[in-house]
C-alpha positions as CSV (number, residue, x, y, z in Angstrom):
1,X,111.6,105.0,115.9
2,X,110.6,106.7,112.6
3,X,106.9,106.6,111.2
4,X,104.3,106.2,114.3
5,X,101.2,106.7,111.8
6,X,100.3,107.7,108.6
7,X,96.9,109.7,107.6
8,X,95.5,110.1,103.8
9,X,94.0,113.3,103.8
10,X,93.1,115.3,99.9
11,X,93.5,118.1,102.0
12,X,96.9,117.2,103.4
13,X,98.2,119.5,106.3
14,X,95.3,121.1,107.5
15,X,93.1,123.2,110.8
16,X,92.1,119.5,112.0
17,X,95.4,118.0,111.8
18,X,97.1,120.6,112.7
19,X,95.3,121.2,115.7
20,X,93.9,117.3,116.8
21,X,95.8,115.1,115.0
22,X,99.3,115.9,115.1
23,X,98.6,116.4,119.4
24,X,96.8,112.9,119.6
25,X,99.5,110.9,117.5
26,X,102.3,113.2,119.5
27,X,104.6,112.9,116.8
28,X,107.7,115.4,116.8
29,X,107.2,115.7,113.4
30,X,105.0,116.0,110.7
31,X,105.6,115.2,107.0
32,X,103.1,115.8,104.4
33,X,104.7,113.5,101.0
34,X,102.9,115.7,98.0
35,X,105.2,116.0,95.0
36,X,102.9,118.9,93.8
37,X,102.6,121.0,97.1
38,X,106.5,120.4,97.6
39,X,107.8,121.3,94.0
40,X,105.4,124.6,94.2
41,X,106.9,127.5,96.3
42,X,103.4,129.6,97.0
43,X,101.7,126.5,97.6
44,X,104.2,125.1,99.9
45,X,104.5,128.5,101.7
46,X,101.1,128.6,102.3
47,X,100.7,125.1,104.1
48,X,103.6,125.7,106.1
49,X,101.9,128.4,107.7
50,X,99.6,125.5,109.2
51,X,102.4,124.0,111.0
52,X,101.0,122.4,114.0
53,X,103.0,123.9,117.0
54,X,105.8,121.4,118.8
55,X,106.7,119.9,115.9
56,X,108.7,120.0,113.3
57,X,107.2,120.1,109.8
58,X,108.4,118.4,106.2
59,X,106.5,118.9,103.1
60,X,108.8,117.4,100.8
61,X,108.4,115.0,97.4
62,X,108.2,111.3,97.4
63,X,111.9,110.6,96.0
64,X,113.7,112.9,98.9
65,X,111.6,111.1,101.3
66,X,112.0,107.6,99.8
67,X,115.9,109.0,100.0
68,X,115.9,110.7,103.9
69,X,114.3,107.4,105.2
70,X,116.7,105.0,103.6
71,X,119.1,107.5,104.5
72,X,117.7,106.8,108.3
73,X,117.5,110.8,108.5
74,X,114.4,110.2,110.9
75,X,115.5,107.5,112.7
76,X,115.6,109.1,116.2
77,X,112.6,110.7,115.8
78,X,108.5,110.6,115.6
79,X,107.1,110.7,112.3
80,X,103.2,111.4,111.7
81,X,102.9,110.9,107.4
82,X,100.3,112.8,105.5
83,X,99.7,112.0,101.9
84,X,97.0,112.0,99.2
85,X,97.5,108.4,98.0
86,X,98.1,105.1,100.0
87,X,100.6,104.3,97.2
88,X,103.2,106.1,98.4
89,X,103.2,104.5,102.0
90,X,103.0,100.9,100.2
91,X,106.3,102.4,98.5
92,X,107.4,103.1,102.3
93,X,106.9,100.0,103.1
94,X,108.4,98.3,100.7
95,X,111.5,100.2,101.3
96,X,111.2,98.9,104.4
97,X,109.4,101.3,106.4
98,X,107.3,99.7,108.9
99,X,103.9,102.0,109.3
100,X,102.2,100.4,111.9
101,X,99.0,102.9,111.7
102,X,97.2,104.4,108.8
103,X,94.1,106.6,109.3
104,X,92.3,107.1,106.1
105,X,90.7,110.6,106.8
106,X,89.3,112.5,103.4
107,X,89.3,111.9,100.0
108,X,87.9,113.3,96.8
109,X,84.9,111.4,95.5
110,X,85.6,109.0,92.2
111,X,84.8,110.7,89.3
112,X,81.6,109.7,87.1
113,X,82.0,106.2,86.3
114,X,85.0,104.9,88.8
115,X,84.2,102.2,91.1
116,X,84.5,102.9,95.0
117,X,83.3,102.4,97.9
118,X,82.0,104.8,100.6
119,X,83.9,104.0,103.7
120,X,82.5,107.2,105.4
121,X,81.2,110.9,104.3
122,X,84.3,111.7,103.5
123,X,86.5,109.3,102.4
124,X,86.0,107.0,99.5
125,X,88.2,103.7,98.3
126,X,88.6,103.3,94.2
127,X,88.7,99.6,93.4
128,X,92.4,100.2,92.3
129,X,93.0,101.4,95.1
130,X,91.9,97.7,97.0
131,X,95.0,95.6,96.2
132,X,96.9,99.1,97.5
133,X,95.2,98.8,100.6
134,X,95.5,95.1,101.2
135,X,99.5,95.3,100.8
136,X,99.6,97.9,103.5
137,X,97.3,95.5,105.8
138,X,99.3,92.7,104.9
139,X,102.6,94.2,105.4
140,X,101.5,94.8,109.5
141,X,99.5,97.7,109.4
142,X,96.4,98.6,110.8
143,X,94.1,100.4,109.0
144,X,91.5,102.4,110.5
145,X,88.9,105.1,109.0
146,X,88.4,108.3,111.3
147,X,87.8,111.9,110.1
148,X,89.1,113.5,113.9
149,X,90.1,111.7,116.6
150,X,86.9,111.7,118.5
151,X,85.0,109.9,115.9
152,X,84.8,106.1,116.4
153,X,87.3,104.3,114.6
154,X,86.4,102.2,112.4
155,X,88.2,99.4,110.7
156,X,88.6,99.6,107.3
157,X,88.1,95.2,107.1
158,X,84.3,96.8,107.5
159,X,84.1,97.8,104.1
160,X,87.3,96.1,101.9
161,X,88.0,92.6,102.6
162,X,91.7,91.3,103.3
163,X,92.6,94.8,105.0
């Protein structure tokens, strides 16, 4: 079965996913895709320590995971993705990967200057970031903004058009 949903997060594996999200998509595992996090033992130590119980828990880089899915190493299993930018599940899906749920939780505000929009409090798209989006939409999945599960979803076609 593989990926069941995907969330962009700054914060990547954290208390609310750990302890709402990972339950409420009831994924056996979760995979946060951060070549940073994954490449830095004390960092990567540290997160793991937020492993949400009942499942297991990846933080790898983008090339072993772009290499274990076409690999089909997660093939009999649930996936739940976490990662930073949506450009790394477009390259999922355009290796194939179907990702038929994204939830675009938190980002970092744009910098001085950038051009975004503010699709919540907390979560913000970058115009370059648009044409990201719209591939993702266009390639089957739904794309929903929500900060916990009990918020409303919303969808993101609210704020970017062709998503």
């Amino acid at each position: 079965m593989s990926i069941i949903s995907a969330r962009i997060d700054n914060r990547l594996l954290h208390g609310i996913v750990a302890t709402q999200w990972a339950p409420f998509i009831g994924a056996q595992r979760v995979m946060v895709i951060d070549d940073h996090i994954a490449s830095d033992p004390l960092l990567k130590s540290g997160m793991q320590m937020g492993k949400p119980a009942g499942c297991a828990l990846s933080i790898i880089t983008e090339q072993t995971a772009y290499t274990n899915f076409a690999a089909g190493k997660y093939n009999n299993q649930t996936v739940f993705v976490i990662v930073q930018n949506p450009e790394i599940l477009k390259h999922l899906m355009d290796q194939g990967e179907k990702i038929p749920r994204i939830v675009l939780g938190g980002t970092v505000a744009p910098e001085e200057g950038v051009e975004a929009v503010q699709v919540s409090r907390r979560a913000f798209v970058t115009k370059a970031e648009e044409p990201v989006y719209q591939a993702l939409a266009a390639g089957g999945a739904s794309i929903t903004v929500q900060y916990v599960p009990k918020d409303k979803e919303e969808k993101l076609s609210q704020y970017i058009s062709n998503v």
